[in-house]
OpenMM code with the backbone's topology and positions (N, CA, C; nanometers):
from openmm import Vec3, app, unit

residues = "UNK UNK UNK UNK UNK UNK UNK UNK UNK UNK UNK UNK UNK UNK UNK UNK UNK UNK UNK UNK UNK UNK UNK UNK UNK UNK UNK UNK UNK UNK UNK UNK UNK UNK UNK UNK UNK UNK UNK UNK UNK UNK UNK UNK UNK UNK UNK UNK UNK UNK UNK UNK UNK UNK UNK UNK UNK UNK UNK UNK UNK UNK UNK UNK UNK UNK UNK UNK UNK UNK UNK UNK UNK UNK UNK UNK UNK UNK UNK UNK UNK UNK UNK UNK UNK UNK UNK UNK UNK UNK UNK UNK UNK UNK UNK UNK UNK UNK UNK UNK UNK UNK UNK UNK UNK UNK UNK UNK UNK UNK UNK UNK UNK UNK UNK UNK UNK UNK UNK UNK UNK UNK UNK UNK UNK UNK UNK UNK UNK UNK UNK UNK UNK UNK UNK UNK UNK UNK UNK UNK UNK UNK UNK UNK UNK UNK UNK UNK UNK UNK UNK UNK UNK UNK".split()
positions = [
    Vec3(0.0843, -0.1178, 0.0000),
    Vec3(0.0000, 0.0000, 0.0000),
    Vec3(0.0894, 0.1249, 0.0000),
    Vec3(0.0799, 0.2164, -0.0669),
    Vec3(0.1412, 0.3901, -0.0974),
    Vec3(0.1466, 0.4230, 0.0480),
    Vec3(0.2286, 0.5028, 0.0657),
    Vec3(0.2343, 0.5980, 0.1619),
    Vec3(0.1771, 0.7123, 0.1284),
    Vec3(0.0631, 0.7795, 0.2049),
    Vec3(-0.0104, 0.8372, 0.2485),
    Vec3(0.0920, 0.9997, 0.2878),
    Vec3(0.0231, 1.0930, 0.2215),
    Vec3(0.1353, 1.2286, 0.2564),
    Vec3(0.0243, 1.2734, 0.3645),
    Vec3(0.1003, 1.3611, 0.5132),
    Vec3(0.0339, 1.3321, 0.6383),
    Vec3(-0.0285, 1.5020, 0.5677),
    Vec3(0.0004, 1.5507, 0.4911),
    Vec3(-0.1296, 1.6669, 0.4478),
    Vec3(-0.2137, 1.6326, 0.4152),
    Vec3(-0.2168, 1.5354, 0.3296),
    Vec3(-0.3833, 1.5205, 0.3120),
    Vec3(-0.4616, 1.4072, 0.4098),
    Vec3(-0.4017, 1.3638, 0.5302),
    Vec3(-0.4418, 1.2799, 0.5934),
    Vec3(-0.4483, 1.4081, 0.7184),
    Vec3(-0.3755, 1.4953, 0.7495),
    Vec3(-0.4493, 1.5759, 0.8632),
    Vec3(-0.3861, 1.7494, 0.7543),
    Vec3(-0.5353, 1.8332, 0.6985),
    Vec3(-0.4957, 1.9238, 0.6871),
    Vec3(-0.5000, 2.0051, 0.8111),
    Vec3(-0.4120, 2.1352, 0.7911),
    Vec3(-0.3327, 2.2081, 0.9287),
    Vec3(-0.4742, 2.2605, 0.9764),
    Vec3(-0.4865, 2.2595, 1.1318),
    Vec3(-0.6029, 2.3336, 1.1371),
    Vec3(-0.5772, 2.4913, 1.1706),
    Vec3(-0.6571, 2.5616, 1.2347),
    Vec3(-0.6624, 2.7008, 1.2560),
    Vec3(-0.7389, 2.7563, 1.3615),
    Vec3(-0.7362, 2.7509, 1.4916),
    Vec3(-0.7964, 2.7569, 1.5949),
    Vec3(-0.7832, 2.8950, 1.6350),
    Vec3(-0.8928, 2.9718, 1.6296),
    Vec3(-0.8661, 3.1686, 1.6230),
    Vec3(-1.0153, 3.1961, 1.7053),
    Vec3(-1.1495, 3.0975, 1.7976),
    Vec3(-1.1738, 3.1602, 1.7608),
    Vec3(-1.1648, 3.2637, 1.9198),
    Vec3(-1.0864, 3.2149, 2.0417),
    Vec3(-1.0695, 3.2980, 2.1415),
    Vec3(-1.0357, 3.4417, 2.1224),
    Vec3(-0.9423, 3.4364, 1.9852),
    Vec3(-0.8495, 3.5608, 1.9905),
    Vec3(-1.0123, 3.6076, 1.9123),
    Vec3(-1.0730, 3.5837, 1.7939),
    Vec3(-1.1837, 3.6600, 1.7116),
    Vec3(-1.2193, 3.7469, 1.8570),
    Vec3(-1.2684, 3.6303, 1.9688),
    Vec3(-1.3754, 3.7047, 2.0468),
    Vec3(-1.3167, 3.8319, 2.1355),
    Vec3(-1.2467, 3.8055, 2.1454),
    Vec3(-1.1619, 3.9202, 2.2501),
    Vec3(-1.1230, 4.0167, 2.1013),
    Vec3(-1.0792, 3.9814, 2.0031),
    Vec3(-1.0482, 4.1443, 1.9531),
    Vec3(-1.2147, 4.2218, 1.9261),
    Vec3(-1.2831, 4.1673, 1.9230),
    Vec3(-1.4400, 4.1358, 1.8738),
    Vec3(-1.4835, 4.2548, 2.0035),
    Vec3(-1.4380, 4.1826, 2.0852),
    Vec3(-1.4944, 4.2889, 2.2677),
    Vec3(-1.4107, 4.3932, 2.2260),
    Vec3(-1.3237, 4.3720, 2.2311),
    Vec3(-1.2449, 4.5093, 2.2621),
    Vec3(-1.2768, 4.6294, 2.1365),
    Vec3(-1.2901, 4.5853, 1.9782),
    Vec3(-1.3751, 4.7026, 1.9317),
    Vec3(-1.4627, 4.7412, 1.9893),
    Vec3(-1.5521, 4.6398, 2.0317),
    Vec3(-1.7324, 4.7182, 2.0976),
    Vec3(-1.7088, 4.7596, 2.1800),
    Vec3(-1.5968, 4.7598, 2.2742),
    Vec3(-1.5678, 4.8164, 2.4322),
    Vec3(-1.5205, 5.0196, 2.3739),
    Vec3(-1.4511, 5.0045, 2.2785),
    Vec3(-1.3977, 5.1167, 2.2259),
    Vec3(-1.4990, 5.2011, 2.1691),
    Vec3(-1.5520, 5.1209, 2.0823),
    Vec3(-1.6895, 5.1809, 2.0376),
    Vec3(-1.7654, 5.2303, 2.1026),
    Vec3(-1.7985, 5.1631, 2.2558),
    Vec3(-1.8894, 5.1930, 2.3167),
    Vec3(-2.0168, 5.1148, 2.2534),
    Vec3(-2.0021, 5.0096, 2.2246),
    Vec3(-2.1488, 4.9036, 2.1957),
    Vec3(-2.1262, 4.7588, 2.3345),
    Vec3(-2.0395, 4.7859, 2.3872),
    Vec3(-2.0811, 4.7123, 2.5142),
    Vec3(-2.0258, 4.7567, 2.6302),
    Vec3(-2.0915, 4.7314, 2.7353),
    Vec3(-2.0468, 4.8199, 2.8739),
    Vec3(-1.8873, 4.7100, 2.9371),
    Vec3(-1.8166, 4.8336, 2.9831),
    Vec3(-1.7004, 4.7794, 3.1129),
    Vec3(-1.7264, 4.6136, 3.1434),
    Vec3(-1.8196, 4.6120, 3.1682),
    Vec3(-1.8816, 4.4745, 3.2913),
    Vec3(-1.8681, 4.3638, 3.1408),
    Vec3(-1.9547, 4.4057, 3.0654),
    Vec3(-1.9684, 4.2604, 2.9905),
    Vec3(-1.8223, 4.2685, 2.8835),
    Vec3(-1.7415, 4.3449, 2.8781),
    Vec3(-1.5930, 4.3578, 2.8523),
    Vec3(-1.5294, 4.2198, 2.9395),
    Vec3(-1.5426, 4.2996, 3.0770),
    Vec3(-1.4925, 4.2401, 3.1148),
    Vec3(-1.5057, 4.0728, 3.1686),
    Vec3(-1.6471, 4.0498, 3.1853),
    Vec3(-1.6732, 3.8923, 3.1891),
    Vec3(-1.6597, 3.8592, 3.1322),
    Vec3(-1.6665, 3.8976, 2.9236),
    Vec3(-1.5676, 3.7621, 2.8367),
    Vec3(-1.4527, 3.7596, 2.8414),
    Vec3(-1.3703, 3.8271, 2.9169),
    Vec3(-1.2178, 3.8496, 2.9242),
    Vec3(-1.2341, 3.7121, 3.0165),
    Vec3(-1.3044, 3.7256, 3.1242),
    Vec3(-1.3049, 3.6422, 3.2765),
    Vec3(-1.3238, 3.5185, 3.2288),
    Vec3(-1.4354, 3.5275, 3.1497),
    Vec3(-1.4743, 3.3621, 3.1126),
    Vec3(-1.3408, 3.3177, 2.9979),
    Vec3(-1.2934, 3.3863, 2.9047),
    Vec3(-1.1854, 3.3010, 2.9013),
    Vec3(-1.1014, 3.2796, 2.9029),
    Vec3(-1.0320, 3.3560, 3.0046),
    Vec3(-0.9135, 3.3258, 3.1029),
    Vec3(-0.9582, 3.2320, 3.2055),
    Vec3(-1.0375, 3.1822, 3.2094),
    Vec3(-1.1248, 3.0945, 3.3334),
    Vec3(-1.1355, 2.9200, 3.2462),
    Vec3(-1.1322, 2.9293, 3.1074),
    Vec3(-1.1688, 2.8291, 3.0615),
    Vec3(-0.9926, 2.7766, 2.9969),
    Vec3(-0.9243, 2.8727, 2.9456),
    Vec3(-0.7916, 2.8431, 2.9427),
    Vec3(-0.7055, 2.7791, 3.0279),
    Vec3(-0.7534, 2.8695, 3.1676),
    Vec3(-0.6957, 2.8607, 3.2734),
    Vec3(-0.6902, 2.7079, 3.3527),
    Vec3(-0.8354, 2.6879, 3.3457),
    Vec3(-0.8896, 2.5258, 3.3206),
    Vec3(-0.8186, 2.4018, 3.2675),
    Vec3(-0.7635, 2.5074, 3.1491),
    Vec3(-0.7353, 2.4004, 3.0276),
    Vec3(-0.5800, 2.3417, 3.0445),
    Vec3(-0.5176, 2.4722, 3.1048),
    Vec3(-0.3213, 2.4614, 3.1000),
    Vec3(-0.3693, 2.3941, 3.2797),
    Vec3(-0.4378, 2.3779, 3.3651),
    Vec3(-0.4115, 2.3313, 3.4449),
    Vec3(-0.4565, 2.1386, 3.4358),
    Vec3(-0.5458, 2.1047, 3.3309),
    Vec3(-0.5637, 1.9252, 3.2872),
    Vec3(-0.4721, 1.9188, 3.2095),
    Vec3(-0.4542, 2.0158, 3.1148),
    Vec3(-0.3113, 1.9182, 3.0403),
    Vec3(-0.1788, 1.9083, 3.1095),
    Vec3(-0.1482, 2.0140, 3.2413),
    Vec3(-0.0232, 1.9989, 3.2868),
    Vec3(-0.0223, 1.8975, 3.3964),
    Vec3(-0.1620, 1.8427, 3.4054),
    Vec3(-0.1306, 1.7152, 3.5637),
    Vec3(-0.1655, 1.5892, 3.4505),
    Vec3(-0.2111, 1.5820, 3.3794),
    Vec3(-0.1658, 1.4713, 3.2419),
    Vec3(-0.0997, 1.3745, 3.2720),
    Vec3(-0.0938, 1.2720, 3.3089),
    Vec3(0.0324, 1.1567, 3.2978),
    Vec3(0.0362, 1.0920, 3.1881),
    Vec3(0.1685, 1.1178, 3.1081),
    Vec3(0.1579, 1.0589, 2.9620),
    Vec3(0.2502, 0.9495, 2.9832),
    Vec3(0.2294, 0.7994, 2.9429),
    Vec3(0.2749, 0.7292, 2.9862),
    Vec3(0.4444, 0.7389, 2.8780),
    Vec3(0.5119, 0.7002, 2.9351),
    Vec3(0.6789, 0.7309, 2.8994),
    Vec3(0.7025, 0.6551, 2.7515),
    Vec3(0.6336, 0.5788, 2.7036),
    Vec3(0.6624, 0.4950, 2.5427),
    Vec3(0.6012, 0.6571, 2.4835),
    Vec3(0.4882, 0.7240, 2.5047),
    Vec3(0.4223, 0.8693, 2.4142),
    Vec3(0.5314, 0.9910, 2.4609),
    Vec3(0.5660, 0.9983, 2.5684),
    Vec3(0.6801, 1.0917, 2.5887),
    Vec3(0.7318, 1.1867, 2.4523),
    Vec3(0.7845, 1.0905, 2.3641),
    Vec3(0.8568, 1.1508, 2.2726),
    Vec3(0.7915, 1.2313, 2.1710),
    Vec3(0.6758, 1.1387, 2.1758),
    Vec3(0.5693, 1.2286, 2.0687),
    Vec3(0.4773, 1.3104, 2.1223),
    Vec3(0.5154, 1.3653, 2.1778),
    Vec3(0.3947, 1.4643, 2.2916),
    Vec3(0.4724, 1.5733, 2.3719),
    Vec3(0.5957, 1.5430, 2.4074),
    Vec3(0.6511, 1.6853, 2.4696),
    Vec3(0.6224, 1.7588, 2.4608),
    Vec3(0.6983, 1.8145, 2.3466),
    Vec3(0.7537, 1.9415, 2.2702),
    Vec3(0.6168, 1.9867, 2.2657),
    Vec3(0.4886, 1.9008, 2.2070),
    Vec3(0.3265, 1.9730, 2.1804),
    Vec3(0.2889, 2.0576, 2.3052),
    Vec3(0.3406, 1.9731, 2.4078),
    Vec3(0.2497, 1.9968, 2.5197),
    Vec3(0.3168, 2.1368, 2.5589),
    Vec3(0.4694, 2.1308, 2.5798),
    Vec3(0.5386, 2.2642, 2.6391),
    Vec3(0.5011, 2.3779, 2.4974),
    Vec3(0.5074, 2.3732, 2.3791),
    Vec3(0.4313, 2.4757, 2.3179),
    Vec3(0.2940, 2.5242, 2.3653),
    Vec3(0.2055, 2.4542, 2.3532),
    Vec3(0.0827, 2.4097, 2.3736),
    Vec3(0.0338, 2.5630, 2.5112),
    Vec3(0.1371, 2.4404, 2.6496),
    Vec3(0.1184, 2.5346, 2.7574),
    Vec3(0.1715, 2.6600, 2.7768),
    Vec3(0.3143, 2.6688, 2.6527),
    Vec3(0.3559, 2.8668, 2.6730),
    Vec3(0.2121, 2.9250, 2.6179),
    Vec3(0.1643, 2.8945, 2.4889),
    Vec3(0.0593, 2.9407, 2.4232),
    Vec3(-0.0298, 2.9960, 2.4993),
    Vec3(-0.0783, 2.8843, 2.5913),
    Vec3(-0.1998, 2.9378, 2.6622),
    Vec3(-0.1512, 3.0448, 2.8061),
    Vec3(-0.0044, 2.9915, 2.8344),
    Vec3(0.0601, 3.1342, 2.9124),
    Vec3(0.0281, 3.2455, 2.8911),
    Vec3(0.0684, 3.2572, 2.7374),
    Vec3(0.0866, 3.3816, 2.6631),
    Vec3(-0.0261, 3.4518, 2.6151),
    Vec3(-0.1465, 3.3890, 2.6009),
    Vec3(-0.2536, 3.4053, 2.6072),
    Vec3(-0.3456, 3.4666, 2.7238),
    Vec3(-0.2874, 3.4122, 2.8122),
    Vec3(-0.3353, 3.4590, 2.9630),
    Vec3(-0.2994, 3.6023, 2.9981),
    Vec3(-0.1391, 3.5699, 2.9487),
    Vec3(-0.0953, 3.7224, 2.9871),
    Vec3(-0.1299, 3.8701, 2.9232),
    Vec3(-0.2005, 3.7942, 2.7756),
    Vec3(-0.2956, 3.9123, 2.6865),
    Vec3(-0.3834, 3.9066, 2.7429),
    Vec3(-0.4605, 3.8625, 2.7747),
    Vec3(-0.6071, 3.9049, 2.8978),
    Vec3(-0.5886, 3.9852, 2.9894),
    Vec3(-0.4788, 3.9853, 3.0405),
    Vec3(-0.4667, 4.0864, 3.1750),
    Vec3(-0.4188, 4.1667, 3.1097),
    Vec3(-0.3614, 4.2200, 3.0117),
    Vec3(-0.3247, 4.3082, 2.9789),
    Vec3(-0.4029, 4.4066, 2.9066),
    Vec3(-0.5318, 4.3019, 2.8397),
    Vec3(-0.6335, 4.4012, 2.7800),
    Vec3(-0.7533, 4.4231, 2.8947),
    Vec3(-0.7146, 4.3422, 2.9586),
    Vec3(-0.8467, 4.3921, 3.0725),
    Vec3(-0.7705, 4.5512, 3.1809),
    Vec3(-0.6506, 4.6415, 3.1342),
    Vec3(-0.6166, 4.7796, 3.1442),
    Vec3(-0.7392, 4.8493, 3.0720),
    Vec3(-0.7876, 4.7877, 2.9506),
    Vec3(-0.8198, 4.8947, 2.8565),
    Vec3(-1.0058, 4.9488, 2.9123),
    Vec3(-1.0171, 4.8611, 3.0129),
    Vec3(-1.1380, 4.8745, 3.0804),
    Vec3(-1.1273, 4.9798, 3.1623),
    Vec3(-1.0956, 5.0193, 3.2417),
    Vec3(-0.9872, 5.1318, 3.3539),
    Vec3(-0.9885, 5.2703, 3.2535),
    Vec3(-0.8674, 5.2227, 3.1312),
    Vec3(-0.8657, 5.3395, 3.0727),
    Vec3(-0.9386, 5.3886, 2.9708),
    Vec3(-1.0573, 5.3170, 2.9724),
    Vec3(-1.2008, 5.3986, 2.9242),
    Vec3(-1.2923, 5.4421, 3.0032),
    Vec3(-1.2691, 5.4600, 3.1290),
    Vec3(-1.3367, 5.4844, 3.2434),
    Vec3(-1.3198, 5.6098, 3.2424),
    Vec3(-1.2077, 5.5875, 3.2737),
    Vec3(-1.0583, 5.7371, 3.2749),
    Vec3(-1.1382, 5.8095, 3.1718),
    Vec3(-1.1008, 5.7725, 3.0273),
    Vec3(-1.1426, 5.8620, 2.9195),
    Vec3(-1.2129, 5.9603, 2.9307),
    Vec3(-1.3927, 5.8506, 2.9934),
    Vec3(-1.5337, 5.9026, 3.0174),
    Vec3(-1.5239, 6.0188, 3.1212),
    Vec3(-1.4504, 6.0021, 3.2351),
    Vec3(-1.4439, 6.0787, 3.3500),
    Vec3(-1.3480, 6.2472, 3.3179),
    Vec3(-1.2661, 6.2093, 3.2145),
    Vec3(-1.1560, 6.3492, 3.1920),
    Vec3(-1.2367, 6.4744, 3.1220),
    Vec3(-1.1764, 6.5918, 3.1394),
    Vec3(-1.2358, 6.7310, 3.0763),
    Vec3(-1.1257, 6.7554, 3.0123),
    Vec3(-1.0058, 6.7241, 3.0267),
    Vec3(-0.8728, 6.7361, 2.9520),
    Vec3(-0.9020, 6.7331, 2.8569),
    Vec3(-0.8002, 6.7726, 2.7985),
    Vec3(-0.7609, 6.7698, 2.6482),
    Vec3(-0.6421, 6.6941, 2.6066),
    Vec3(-0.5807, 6.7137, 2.6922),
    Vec3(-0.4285, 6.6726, 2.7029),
    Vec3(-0.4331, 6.5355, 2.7729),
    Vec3(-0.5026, 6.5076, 2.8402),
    Vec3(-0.5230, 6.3741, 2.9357),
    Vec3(-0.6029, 6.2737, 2.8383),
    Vec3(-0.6799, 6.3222, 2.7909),
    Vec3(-0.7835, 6.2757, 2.7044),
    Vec3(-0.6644, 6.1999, 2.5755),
    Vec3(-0.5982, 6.2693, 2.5381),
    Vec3(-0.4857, 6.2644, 2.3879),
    Vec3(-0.3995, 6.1217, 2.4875),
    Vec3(-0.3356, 6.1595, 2.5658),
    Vec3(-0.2686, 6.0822, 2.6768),
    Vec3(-0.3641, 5.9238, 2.6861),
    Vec3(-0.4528, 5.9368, 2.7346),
    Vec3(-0.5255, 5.8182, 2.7263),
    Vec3(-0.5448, 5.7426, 2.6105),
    Vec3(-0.5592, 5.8027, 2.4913),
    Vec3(-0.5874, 5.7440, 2.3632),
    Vec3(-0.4877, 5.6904, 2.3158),
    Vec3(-0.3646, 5.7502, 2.3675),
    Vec3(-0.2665, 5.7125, 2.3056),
    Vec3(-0.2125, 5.5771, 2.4158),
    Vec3(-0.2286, 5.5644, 2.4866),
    Vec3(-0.2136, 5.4447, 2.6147),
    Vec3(-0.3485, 5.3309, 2.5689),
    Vec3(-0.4014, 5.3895, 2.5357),
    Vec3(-0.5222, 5.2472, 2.4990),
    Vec3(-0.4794, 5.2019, 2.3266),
    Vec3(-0.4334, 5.2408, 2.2571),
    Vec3(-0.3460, 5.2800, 2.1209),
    Vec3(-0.2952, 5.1397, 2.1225),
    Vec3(-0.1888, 5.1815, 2.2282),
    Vec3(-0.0515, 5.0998, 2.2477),
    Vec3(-0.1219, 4.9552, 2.3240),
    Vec3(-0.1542, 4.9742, 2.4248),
    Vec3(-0.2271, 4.8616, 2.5207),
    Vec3(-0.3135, 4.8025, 2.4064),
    Vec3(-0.4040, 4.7943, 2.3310),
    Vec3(-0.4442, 4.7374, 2.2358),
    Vec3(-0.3782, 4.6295, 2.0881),
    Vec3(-0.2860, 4.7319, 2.1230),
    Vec3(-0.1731, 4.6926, 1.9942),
    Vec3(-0.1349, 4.5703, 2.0382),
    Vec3(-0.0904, 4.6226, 2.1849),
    Vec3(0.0158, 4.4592, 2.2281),
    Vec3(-0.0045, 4.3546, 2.2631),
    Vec3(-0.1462, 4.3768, 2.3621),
    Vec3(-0.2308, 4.2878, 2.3995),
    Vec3(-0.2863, 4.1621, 2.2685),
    Vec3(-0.3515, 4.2796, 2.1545),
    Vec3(-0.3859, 4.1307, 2.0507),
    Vec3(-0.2911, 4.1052, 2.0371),
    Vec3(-0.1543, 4.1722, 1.9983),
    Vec3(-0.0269, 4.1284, 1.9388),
    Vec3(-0.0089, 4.0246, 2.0028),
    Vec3(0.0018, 4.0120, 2.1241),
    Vec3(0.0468, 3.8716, 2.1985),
    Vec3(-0.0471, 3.8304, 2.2240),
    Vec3(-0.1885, 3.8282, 2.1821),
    Vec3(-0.3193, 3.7048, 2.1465),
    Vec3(-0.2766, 3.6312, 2.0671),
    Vec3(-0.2441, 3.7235, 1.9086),
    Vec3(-0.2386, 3.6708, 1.7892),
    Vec3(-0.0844, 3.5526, 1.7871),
    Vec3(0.0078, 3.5778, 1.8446),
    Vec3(0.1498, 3.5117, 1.8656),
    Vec3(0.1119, 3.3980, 1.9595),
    Vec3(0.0111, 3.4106, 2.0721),
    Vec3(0.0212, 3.3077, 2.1686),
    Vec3(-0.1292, 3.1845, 2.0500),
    Vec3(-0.1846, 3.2186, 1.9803),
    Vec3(-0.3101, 3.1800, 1.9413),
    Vec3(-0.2070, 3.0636, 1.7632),
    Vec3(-0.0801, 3.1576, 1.7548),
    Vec3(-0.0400, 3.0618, 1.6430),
    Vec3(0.0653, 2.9893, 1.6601),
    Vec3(0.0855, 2.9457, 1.8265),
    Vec3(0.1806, 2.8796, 1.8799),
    Vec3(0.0950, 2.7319, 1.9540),
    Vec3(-0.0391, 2.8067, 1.9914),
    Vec3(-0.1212, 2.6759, 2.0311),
    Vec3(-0.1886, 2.6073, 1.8661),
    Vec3(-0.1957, 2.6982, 1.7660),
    Vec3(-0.2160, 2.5999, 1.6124),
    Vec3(-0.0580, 2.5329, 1.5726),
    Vec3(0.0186, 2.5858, 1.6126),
    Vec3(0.1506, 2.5017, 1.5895),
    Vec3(0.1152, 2.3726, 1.7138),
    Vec3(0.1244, 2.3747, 1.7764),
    Vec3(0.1378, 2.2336, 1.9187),
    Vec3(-0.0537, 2.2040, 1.8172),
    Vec3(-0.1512, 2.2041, 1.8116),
    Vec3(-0.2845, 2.1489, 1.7512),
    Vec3(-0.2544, 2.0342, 1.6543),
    Vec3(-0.1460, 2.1271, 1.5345),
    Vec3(-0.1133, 2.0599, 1.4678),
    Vec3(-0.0166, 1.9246, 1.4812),
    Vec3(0.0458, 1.9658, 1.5378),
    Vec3(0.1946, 1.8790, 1.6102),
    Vec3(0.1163, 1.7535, 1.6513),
    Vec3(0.0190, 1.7775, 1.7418),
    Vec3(-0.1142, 1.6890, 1.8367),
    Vec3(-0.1065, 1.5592, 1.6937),
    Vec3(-0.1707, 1.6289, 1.5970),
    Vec3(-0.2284, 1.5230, 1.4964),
    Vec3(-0.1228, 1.4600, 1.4226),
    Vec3(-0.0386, 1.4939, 1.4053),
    Vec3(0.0862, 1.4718, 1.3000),
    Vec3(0.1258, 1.3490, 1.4276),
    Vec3(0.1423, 1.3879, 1.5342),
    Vec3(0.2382, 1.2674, 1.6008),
    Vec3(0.1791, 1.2004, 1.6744),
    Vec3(-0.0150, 1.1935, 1.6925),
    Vec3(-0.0857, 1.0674, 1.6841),
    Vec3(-0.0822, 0.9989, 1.5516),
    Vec3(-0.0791, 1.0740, 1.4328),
    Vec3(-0.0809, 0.9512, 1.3388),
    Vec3(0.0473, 0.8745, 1.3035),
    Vec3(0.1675, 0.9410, 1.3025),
    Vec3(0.2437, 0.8793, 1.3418),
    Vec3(0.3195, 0.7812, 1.4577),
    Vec3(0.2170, 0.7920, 1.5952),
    Vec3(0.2278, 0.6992, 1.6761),
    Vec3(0.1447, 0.6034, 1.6366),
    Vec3(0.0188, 0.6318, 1.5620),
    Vec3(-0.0944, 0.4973, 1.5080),
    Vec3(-0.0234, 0.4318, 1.4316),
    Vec3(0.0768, 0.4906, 1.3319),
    Vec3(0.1581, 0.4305, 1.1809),
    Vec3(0.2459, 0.3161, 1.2768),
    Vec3(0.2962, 0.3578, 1.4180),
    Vec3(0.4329, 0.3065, 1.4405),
    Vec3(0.3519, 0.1857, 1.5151),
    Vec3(0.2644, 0.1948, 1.5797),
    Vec3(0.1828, 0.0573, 1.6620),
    Vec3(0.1218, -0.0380, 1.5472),
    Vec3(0.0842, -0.0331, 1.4523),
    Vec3(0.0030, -0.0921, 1.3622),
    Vec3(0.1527, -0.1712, 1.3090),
] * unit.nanometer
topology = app.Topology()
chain = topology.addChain("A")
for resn in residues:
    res = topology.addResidue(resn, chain)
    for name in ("N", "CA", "C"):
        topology.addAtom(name, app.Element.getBySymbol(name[0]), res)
């Protein structure tokens, strides 16, 4: 029987859609089409469900024959969702400094703020979008080196 090319037996997937929802809030938060509070509970809920997630895959016991094919996934896997975490807290500033915004008569404070929610926006998805294509790198990795552990048992 041919050997099978592992692209068309697992195409790459693309798992975006945590980061969609959080850049998704944070326009409407800017916009002003959703309040502080519900900003901030989808921030909560999924840093709460991540949080969930890097704490079952890191008590995991993978038995030592899968070791080899599973590491490397898993320690990507768990910076990812690190790095992910650490963009949540970082965009949950931008709640604060639209508060700020609402509350200033400045002009100058006002410019100051925009330009701090600017930047805080920037970096925050920036390190969504970096931590979101490091957990599709380890997703992928996942499938490539179950089917190659199925190829090697069979």
């Amino acid at each position: 029987m041919p050997k099978r090319s592992y692209a068309i037996i697992c195409p790459e997937t693309k798992i975006t859609k945590n980061y969609d929802t959080i850049k998704l809030k944070v326009e409407q938060l800017l916009a002003y089409e959703i309040s502080v509070d519900e900003y901030l509970e989808v921030l909560d809920n999924i840093y709460s469900k991540l949080e969930e997630t890097a704490n079952t895959v890191s008590s995991m016991e993978i038995p030592e024959d899968l070791m080899p094919y599973f590491k490397e996934q898993i320690e990507i896997g768990l910076t990812g969702i690190d790095m992910f975490l650490q963009a949540i807290n970082e965009l949950r500033v931008l709640a604060e400094l639209v508060k700020e915004l609402d509350e200033t008569k400045s002009e100058e404070v006002r410019q100051n703020l925009l330009q701090k929610i600017k930047k805080i926006k920037e970096q925050g998805l920036g390190l969504a979008a970096e931590a979101i294509e490091r957990l599709n790198i380890a997703s992928n990795m996942a499938i490539k080196n179950m089917i190659k552990w199925k190829a090697k048992e069979n």
